[in-house]
C-alpha positions in Angstrom: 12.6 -44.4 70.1 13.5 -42.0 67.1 10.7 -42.4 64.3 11.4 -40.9 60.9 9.2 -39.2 58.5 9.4 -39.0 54.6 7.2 -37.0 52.5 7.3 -38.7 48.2 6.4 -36.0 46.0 5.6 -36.0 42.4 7.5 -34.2 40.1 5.6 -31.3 38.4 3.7 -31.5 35.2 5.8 -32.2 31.9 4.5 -31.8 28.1 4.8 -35.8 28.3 2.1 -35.9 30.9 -0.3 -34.1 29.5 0.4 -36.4 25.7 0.5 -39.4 28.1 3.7 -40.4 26.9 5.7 -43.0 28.7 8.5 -40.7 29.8 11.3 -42.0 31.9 15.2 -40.9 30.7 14.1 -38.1 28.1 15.3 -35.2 30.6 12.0 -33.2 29.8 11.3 -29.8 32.0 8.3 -28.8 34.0 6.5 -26.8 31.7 5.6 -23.1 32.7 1.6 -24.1 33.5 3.3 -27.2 35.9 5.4 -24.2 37.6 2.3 -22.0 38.0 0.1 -25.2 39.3 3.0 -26.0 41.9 3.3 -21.9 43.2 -0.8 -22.3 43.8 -0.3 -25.3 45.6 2.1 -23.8 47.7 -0.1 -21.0 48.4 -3.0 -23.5 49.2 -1.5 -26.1 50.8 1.1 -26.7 53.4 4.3 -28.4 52.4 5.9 -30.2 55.3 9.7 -29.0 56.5 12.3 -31.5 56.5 15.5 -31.4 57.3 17.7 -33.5 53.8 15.9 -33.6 50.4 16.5 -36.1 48.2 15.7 -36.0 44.5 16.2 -37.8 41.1 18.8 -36.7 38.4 16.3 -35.4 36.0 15.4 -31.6 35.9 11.5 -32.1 36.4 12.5 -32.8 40.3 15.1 -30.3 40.9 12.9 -27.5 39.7 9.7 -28.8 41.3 12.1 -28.7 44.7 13.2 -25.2 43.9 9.1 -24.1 43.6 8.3 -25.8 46.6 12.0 -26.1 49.0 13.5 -22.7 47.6 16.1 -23.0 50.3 17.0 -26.9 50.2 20.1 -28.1 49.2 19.3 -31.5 47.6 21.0 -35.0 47.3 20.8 -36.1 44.2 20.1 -40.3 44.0 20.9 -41.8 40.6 18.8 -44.7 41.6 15.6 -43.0 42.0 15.5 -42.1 37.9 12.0 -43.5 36.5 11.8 -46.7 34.6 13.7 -47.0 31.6 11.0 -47.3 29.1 13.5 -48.2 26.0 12.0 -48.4 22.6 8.1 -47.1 24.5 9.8 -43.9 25.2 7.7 -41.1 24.0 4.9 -43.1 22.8 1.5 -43.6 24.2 -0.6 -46.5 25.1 -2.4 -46.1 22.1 0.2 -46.1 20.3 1.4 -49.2 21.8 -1.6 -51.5 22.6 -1.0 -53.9 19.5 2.5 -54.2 20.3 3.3 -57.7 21.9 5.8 -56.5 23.8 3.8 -53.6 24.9 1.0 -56.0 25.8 2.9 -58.3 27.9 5.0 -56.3 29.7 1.4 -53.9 30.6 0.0 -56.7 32.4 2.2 -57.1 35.0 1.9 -60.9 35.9 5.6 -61.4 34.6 8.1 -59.6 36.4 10.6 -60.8 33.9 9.0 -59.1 31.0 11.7 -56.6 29.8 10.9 -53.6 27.4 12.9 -53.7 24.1 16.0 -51.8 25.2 14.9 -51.0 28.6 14.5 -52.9 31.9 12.2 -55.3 33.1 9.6 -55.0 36.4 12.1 -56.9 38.0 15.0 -54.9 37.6 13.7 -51.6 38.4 11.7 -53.0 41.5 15.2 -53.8 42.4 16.7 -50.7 41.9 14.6 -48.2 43.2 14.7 -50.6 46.2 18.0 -50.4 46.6 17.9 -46.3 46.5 15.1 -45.9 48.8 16.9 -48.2 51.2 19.8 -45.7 51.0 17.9 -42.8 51.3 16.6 -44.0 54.9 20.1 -45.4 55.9 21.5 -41.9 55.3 19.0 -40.2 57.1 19.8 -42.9 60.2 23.6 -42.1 59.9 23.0 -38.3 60.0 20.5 -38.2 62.9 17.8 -36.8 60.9 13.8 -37.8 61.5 12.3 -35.9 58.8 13.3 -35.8 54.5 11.3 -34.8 51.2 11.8 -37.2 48.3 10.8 -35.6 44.7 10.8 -38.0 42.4 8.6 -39.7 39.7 4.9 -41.3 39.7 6.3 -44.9 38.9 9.1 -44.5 41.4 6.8 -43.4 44.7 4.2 -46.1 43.6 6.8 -48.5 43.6 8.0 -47.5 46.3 4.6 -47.6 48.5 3.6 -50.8 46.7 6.7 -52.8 48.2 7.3 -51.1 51.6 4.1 -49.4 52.6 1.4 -50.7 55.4 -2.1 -50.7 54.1 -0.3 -53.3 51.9 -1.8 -52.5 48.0 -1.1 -52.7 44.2 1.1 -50.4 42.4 -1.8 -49.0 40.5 -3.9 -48.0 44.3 -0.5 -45.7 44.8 -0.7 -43.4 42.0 -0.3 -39.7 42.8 -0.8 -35.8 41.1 2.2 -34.1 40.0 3.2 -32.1 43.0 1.4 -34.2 45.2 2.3 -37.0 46.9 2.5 -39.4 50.9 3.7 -39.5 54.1 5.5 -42.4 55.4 6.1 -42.7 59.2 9.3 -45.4 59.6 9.5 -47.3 63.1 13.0 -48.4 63.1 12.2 -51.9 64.9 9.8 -52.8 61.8 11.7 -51.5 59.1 15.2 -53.4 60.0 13.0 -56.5 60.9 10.4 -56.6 58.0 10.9 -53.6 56.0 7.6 -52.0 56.0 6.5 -48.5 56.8 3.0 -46.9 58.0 1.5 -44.6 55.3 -0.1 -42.0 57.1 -1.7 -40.2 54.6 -1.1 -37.0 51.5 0.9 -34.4 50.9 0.5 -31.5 50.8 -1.4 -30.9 53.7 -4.5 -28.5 54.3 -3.9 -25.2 56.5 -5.8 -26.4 59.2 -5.0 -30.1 59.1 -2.9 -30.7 62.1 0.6 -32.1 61.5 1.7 -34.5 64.3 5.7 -35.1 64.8 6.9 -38.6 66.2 9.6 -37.9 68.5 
């Protein structure tokens, strides 16, 4: 039986990351230190091959797939966007921590906790749900075992926290820009109880030995 592997990878480093800013739709670049961290990753590191690339809309991911995938032609999925932050957009936790708002929708016990003028856990659980699933039902249709995913930090943790096998929090599946997992999907357990099998980071090291499911 087919078996089909996706790599999640970070976006590289914006100006928001390094303010810690919650950035979701401001369309902010990779700045030229990000671009320069991403080439000497390349060069250290081994980025797997796949055969369809999927990314977000926003800039950060098509240029970190351009460092890294030079030669990929990717689909863009609207749904993988990062969380619409509304009225926290651009502002830090500091910023934020006596907001009520700010404070309940941080804790994470309520999923229905919406952000002034953005979406709720709820919602965006939902959609990047929906995309993911998507992604993995085009790669079925096409006959393709192997895809890269570039996307953003809250997006792959999300991702990881509802699908992936060890079963952990949101906050135990936080990755580097650049960096990110690999997700091994057994078709049989994914169609009868969505899950997947993290098998561990990406990049890889030189020598690490990469093993391909057939």
């Amino acid at each position: 039986m087919k078996t089909y592997k996706v790599y999640l990878i970070r976006h590289g480093l914006t100006e928001g990351n390094l303010k810690g800013q919650f950035i979701g739709r401001t369309d902010l670049p990779v700045i030229p230190e990000g671009i320069e961290m991403l080439k000497r990753m390349k060069e250290k590191y081994v980025y797997p091959d796949a055969e369809l690339f999927y990314i977000s809309p926003m800039t950060r991911c098509k240029q970190t797939l351009d460092v890294l995938y030079p030669d990929a032609d990717p689909i863009v999925v609207s749904g993988l966007i990062e969380y619409n932050f509304g009225d926290f957009e651009g502002k830090t936790h500091d910023q934020l921590k006596d907001n009520e708002d700010y404070i309940k929708w941080s804790t994470h016990n309520d999923l229905e906790a919406s952000v002034p003028n953005g979406e709720n856990t709820k919602e965006f659980v939902t959609r990047v749900g929906t995309a993911f699933n998507s992604v993995i039902k085009h790669m079925m249709t096409e006959g393709k075992t192997t895809a890269v995913v570039c996307a953003h930090g809250g997006v792959i943790s999300t991702i990881l926290a509802a699908y992936g096998l060890p079963q952990q929090s949101i906050s135990d599946w936080e990755c580097m820009n650049g960096k990110g997992y690999c997700i091994l999907i057994n078709p049989t357990i994914w169609m009868r109880g969505g899950m997947f099998e993290v098998m561990g980071h990406v990049p890889f090291e030189k020598d690490e030995e990469v093993n391909e499911e057939e």
